[in-house]
C-alpha positions in Angstrom: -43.7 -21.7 48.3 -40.2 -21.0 46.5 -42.1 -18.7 44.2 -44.1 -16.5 46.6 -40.4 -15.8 48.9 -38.7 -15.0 45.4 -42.1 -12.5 44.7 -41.2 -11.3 48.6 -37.3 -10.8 48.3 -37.4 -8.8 44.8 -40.4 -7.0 46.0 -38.8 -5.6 48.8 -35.4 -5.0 47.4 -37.2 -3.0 45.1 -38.7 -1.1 47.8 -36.1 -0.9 49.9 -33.9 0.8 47.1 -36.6 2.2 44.9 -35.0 2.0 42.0 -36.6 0.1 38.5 -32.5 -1.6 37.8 -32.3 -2.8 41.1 -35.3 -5.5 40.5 -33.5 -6.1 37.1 -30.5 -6.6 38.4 -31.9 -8.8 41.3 -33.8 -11.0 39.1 -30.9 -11.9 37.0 -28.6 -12.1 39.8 -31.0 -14.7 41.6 -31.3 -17.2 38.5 -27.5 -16.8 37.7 -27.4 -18.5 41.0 -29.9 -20.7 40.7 -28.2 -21.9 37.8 -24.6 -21.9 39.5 -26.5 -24.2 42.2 -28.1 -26.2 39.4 -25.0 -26.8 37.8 -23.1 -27.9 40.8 -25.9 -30.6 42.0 -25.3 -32.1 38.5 -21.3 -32.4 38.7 -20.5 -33.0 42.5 -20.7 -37.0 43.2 -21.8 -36.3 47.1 -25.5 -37.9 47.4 -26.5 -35.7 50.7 -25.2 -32.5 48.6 -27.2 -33.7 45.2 -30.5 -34.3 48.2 -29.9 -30.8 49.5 -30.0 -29.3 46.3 -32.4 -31.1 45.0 -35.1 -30.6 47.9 -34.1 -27.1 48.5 -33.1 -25.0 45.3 -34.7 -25.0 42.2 -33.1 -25.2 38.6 -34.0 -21.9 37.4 -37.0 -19.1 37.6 -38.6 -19.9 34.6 -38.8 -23.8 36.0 -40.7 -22.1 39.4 -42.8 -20.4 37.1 -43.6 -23.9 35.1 -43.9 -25.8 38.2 -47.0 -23.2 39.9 -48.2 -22.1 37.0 -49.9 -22.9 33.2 -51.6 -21.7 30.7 -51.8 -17.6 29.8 -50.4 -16.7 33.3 -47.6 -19.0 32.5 -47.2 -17.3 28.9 -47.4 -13.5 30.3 -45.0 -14.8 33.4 -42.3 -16.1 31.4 -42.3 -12.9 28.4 -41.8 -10.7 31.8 -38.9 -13.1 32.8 -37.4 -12.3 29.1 -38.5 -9.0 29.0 -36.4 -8.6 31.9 -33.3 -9.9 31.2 -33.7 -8.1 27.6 -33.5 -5.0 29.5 -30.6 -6.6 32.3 -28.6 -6.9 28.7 -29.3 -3.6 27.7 -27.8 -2.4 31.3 -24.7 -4.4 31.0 -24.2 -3.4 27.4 -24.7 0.8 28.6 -22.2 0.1 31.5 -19.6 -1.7 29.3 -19.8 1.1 26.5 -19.2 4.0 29.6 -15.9 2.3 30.5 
């Protein structure tokens, strides 16, 4: 269920702003806080927070794409995941190199 609301939200940024760097950006954005989310479960000592957490957010896209996927469609899933954040790089490398 996670993954098809992920699918959703980028899908309609993307349409909503029409613009390729906005599902790039987007896509990083959302697993950079995943992974902020992630992180915190692990090192706050609260049990109903680590529950929350735990029940409601998962670690990281490529895990969502593990946990409803396998085989070839997992493969191709997870190169796009890289491919895009290859590309997210190359956007953050362009910006820094204008300033």
């Amino acid at each position: 269920m996670e993954l098809i609301i992920i699918f959703v939200f980028l899908v309609a940024l993307t349409f909503v702003f029409k613009k390729f760097d906005t599902f790039v950006y987007s896509l990083a954005a959302l697993d950079i806080f995943l992974r902020i989310i992630h992180f915190l479960k692990g090192n706050l000592m609260s049990a109903e927070i680590y529950q929350f957490i735990n029940q409601n957010f998962p670690p990281s896209i490529p895990s969502l794409i593990d946990k409803y996927t396998n085989g070839i469609f997992n493969e191709v899933l997870i190169w796009i995941y890289v491919i895009n954040f290859i590309i997210f790089e190359i956007y953050i490398i362009k910006k820094i190199i204008d300033k």
